[in-house]
ZAZA-502531 format. One record per residue (C-alpha): residue number from 0; x, y negated, z. Coordinates in pm, 1 decimal. Example, Ala and Ser with C-alpha at 12.3 -4.5 7.8 and 13.67 -1.06 7.14 Angstrom:
ZAZA-502531
@dovex:0 | c1:1230.0 | c2:450.0 | c3:780.0 $
@dovex:1 | c1:1367.0 | c2:106.0 | c3:714.0 $
This chain:
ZAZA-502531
@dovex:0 | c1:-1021.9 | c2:-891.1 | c3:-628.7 $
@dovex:1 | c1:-861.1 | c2:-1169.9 | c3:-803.7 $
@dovex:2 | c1:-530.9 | c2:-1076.8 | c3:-802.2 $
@dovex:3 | c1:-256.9 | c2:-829.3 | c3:-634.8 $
@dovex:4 | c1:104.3 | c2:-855.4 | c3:-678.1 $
@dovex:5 | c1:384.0 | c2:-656.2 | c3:-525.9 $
@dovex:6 | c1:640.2 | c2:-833.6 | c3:-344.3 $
@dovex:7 | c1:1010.1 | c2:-691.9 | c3:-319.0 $
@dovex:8 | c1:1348.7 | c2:-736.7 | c3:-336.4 $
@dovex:9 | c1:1426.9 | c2:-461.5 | c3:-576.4 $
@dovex:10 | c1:1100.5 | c2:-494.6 | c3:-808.1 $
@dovex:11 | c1:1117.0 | c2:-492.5 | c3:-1182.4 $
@dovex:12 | c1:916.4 | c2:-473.9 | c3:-1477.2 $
@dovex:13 | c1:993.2 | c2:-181.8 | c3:-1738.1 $
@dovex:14 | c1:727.5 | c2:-182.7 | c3:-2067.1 $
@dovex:15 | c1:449.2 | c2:-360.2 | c3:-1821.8 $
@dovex:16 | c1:516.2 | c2:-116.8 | c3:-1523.0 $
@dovex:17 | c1:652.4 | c2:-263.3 | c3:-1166.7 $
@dovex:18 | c1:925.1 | c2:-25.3 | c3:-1024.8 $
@dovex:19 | c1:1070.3 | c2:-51.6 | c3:-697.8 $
@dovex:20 | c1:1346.4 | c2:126.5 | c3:-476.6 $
@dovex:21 | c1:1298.7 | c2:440.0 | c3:-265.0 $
@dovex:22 | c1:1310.0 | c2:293.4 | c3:79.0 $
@dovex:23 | c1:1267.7 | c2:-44.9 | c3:-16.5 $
@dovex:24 | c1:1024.7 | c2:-294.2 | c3:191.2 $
@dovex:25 | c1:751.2 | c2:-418.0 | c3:13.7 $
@dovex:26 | c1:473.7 | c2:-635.1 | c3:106.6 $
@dovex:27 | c1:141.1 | c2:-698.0 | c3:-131.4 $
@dovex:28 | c1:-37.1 | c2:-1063.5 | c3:-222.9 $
@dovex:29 | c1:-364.0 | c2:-1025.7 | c3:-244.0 $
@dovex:30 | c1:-638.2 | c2:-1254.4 | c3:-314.4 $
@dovex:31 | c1:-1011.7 | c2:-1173.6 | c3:-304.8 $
@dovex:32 | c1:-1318.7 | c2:-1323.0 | c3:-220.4 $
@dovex:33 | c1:-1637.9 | c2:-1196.0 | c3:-18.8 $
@dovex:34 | c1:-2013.9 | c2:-1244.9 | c3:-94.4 $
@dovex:35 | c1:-2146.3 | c2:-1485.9 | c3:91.6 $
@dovex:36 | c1:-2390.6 | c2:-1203.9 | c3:277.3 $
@dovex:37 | c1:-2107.8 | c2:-1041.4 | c3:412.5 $
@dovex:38 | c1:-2042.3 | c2:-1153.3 | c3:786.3 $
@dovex:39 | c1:-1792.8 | c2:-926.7 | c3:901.8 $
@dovex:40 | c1:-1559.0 | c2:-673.9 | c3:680.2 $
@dovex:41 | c1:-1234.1 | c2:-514.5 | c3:758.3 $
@dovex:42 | c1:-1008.6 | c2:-432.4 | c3:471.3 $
@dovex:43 | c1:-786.4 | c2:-143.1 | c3:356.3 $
@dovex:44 | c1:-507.0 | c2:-31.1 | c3:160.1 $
@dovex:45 | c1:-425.9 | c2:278.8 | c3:39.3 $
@dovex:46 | c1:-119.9 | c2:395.9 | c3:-185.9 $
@dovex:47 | c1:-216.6 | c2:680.4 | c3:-393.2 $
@dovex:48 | c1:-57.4 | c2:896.9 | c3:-640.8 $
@dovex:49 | c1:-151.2 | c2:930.4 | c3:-1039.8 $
@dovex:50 | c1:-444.6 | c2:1230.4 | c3:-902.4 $
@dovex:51 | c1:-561.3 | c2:945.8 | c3:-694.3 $
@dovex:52 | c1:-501.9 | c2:1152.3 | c3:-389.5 $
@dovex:53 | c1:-441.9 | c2:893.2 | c3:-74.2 $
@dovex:54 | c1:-101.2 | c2:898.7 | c3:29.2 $
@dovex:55 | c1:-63.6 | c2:625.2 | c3:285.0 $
@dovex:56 | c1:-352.9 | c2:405.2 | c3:434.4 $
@dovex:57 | c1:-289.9 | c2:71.4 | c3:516.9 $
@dovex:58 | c1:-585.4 | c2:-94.1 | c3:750.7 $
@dovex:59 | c1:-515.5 | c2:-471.0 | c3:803.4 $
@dovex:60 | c1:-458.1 | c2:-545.1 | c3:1110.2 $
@dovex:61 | c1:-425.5 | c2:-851.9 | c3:1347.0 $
@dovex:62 | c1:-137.9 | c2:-960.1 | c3:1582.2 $
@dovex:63 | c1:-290.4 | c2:-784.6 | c3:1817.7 $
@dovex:64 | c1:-313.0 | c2:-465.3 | c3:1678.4 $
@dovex:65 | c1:-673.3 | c2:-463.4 | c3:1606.1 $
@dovex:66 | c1:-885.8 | c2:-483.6 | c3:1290.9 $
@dovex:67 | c1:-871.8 | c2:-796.7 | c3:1110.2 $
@dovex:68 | c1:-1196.0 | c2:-892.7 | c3:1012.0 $
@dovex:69 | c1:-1330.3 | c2:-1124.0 | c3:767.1 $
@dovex:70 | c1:-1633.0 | c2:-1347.5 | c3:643.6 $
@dovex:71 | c1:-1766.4 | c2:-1486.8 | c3:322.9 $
@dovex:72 | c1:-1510.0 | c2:-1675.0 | c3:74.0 $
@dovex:73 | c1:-1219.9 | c2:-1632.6 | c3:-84.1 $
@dovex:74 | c1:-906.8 | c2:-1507.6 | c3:81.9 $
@dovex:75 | c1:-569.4 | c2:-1521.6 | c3:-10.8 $
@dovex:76 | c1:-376.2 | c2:-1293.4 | c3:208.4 $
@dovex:77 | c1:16.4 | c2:-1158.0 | c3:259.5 $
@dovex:78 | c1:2.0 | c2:-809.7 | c3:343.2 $
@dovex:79 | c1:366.8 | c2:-653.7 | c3:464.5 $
@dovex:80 | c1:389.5 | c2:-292.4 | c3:429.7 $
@dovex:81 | c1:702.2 | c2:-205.4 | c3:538.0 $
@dovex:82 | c1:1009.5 | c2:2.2 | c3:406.0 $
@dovex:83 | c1:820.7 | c2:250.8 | c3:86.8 $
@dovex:84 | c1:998.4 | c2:596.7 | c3:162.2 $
@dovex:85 | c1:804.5 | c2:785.5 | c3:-161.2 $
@dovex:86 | c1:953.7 | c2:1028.4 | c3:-361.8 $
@dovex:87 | c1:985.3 | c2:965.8 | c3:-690.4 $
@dovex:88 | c1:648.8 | c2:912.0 | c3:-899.1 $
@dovex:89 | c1:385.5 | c2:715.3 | c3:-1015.7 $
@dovex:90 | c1:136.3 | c2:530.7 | c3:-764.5 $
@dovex:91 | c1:-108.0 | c2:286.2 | c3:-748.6 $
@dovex:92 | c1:-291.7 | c2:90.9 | c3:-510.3 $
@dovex:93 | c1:-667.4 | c2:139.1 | c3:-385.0 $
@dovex:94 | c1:-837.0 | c2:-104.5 | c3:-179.5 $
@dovex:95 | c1:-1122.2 | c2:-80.4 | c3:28.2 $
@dovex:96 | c1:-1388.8 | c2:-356.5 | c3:168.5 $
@dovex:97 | c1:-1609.8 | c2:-205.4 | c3:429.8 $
@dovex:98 | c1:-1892.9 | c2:-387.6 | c3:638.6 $
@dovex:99 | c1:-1785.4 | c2:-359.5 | c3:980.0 $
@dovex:100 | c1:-2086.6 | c2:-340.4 | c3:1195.9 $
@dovex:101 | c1:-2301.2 | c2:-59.8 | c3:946.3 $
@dovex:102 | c1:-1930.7 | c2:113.4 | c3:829.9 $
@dovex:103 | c1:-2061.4 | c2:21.9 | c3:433.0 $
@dovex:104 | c1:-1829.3 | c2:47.9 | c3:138.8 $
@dovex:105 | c1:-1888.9 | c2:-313.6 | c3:-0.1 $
@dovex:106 | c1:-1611.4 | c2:-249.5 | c3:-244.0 $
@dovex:107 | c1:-1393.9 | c2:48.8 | c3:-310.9 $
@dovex:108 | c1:-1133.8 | c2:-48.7 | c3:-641.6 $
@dovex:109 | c1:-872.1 | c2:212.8 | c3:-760.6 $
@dovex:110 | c1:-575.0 | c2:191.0 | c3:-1011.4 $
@dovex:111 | c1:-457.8 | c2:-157.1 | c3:-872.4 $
@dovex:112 | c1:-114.9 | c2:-272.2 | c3:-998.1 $
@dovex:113 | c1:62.0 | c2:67.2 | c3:-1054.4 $
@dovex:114 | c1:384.7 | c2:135.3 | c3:-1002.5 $
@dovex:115 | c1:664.1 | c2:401.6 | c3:-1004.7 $
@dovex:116 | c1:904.0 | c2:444.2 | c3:-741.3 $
@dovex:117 | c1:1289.8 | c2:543.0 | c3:-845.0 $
@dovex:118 | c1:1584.7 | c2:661.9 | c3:-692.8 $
@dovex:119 | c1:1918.7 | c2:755.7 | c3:-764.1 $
@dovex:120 | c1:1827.2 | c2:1110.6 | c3:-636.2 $
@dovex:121 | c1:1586.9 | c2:1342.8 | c3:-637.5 $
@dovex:122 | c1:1526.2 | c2:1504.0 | c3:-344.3 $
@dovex:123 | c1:1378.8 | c2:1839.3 | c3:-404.9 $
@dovex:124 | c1:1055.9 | c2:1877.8 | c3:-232.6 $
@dovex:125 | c1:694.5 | c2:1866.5 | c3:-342.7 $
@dovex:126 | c1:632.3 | c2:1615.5 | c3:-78.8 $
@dovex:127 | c1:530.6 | c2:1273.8 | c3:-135.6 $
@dovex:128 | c1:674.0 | c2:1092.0 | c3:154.3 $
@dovex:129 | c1:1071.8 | c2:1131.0 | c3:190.5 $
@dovex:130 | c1:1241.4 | c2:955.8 | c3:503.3 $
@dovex:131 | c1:1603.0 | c2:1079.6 | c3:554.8 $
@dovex:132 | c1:1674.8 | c2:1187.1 | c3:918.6 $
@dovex:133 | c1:2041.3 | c2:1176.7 | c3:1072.4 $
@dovex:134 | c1:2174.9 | c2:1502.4 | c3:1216.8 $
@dovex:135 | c1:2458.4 | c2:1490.9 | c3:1467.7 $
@dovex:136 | c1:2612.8 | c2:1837.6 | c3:1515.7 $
@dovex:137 | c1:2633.0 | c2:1958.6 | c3:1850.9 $
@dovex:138 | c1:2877.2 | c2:2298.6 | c3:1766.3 $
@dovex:139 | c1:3132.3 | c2:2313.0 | c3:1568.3 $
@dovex:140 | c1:3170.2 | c2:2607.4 | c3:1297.0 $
């Protein structure tokens, strides 16, 4: 992996460390390159949290909903991941390079780019995804 930078509209830099927005859509530019006796691998990327425990996996993906696959050489690639509902915390990202036709991790690189997700409020839960859910009362009290 050459390089991986997060894309978003509410990313900053405090003392080295990229924060962005709970809820906030982010996508990831990534470049890497392949051996050249590598015909076919799909990639993956995984957000994890500072115990490296996999939050949310992120297989690439064609138009067409299936794998994406690619050869030997380098590729430079724009990677959207949608809106990031995490609570607040510390992540990083882990991508994963696997052959396709024998299923072997070629490549398998943790601790990329960390970065900590605020909010203006804590919601109080141990969990690590939060996605707010609109209620519409059907009695009155």
């Amino acid at each position: 992996i050459e390089k991986i930078e997060i894309k978003s509209r509410s990313k900053r830099e405090i003392d080295g460390l990229a924060v962005i927005d709970q809820g906030d859509s982010i996508s990831i530019e990534i470049e890497v390159t392949i051996d050249a006796a590598v015909n076919e691998a799909v990639f993956m990327l995984s957000i994890v949290d500072s115990a490296m425990n996999g939050i949310i996996t992120f297989p690439f993906i064609n138009t067409d909903g299936f794998d994406e696959t690619f050869g030997a050489g380098s590729h430079k690639l724009l990677v959207d991941l949608g809106s990031i509902d995490l609570n607040i915390g510390q992540y990083s990202f882990l991508f994963s390079c696997v052959e396709k036709k024998t299923e072997i991790v070629l490549l398998r690189h943790q601790g990329l780019k960390p970065f900590h997700v605020h909010a203006a409020s804590m919601h109080r839960s141990n969990a690590k995804v939060i996605r707010s859910a609109k209620v519409t009362r059907l009695t009155n009290w």
